[in-house]
N, C-alpha and C positions, 0 to 999 in steps of 0.2 A: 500847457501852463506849467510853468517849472517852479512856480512860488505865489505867495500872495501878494500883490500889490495893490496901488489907489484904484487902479480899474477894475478887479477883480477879487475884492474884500467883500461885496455883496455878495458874489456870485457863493464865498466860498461858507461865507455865514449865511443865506441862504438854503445851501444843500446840509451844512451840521447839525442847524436848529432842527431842519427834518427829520435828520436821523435819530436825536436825541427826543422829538418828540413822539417819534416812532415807539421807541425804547419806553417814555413813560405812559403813553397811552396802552401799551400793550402791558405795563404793570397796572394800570388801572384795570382793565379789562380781567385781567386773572385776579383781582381783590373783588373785584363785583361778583365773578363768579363763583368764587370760593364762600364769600360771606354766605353764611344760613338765615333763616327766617329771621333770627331771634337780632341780625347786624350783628354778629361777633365771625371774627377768625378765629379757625383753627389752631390753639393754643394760647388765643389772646383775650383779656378782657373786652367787653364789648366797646366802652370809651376808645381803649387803642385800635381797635380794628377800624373806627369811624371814622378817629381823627386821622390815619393813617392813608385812609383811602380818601379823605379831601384833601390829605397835604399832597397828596402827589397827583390829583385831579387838577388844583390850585396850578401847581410846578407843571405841568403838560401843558395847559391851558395858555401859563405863561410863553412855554417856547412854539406854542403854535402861531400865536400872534406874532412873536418875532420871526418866525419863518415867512408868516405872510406878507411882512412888511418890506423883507428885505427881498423877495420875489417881487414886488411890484415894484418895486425900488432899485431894481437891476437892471443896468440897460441892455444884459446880455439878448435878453428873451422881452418884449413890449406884453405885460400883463396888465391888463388894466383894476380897476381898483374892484370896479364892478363886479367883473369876474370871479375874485375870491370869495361872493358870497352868493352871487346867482349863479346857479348851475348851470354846466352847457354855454357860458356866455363869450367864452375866450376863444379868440381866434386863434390861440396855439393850441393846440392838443385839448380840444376841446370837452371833449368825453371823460380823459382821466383827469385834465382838472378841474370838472364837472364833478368827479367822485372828490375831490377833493375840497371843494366849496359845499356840496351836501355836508359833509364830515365835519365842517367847521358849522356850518346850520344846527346842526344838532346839539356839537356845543355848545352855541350857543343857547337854545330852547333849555338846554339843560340848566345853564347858570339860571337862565329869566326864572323859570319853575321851581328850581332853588331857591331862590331869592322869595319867591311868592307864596312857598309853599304852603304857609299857614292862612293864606285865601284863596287857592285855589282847590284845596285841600289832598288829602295822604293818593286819593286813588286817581287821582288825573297826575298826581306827579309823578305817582307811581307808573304810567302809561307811557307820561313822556319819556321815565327813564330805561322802556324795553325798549328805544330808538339807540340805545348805545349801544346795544347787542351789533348793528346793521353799521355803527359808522367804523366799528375799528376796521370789519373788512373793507369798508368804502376807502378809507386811509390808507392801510395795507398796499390795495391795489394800486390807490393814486401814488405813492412812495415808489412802488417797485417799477410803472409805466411809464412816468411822469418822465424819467431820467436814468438814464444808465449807471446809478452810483448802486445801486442796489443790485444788480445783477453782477459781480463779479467778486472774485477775492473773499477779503475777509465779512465785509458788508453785508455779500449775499448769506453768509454763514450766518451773518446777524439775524437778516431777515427771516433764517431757516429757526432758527432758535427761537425767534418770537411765533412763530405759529404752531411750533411746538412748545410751548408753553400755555397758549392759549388751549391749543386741542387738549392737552393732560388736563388742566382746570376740570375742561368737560366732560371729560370722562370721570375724573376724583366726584363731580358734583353728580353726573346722572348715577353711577355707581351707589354712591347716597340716597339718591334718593327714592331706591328700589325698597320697597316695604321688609320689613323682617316677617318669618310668620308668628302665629301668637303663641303663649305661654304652654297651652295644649300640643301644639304644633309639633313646635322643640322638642316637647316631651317624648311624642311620640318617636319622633327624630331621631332621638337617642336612644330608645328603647329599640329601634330596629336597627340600629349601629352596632350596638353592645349587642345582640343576641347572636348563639352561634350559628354558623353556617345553615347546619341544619335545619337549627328551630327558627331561621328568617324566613327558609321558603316556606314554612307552615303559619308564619307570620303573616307574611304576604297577600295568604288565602283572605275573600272577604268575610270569614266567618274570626281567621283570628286576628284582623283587623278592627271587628267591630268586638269583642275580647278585650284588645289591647287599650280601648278607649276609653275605658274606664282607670285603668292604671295612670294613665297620661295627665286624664285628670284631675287622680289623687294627686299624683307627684308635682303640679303645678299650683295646686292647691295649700299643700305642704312648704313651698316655696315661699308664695304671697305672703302665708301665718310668718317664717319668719323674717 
């Protein structure tokens, strides 16, 4: 194909809406990740982290229906309509755009649950929304199988860049959410940090262990007061 024309403008809007909706789903994915309990970003008020993470939920959602649209509406490939939403139902590559009709299923669940959420209440929506963990890779996979635009060149760079973004997310968040130890802890922490050489291995002992725990104490205590 050397350009776009009337025969091959679906084909080529099509495979860009994919790619771009690659790109925002995979920013969703790292804002879901990153958010903390409290729904705030790191560095952000919690309103902007909210609205930020539905305006570009909104914006993915938008180019994923024109991707699907303009796939079934291409007469390069016969997809039928059905297909895009029941799994496994197409007779082209049935499997990967089986992951990729799951992926749009879920989106959709998400929008209904959305929409419902104040009657179906916080923790069933909250259930429906760990099925978004499972659709980016479902999408992932279907983008990279489905078609050869993804495996080569700058593309495939693309697609390297989004799973490594997603992978750092999860690492920044498990990292988080490793326990600190307590007030005591530290104290002690620092107490065998600071001491010298010498007086650590005598430290160490469980006599001046149980010694040191009382100082740990004071000085976490002394802390708290101010």
């Amino acid at each position: 194909m050397n350009g776009i024309t009337s025969s091959t403008a679906l084909w080529y809007a099509s495979r860009a809406t994919g790619v771009v909706a690659l790109l925002l789903l995979t920013a969703v994915m790292v804002l879901g990740i990153l958010v903390n309990r409290q729904g705030r970003l790191p560095g952000l008020p919690r309103f902007a982290g909210v609205s930020l993470h539905r305006s570009v939920s909104l914006l993915s959602v938008t180019f994923v229906g024109v991707h699907v649209a303009t796939a079934i509406a291409d007469p390069y490939v016969s997809i039928r309509a059905v297909a895009a939403i029941v799994p496994f139902a197409s007779s082209y590559k049935p499997f990967w755009l089986g992951l990729g009709a799951l992926a749009l299923d879920v989106m959709i669940a998400l929008i209904v649950t959305s929409l419902l959420r104040a009657r179906i209440g916080r923790r069933a929506w909250r259930g429906v929304h760990w099925l978004a963990y499972a659709s980016w890779p479902a999408a992932f996979a279907h983008g990279i199988t489905s078609s050869t635009d993804l495996r080569h060149g700058r593309l495939l760079d693309l697609a390297i860049a989004c799973c490594a973004a997603v992978a750092a997310a999860l690492v920044w968040r498990l990292s988080g959410s490793i326990p600190a130890p307590p007030p005591a802890g530290r104290a002690g922490l620092m107490l065998t940090a600071a001491a010298p050489r010498g007086r650590r291995g005598r430290a160490e002992q469980p006599g001046a262990a149980r010694s040191a725990a009382p100082a740990a104490r004071h000085l976490s205590q002394k802390a708290e007061i101010r």
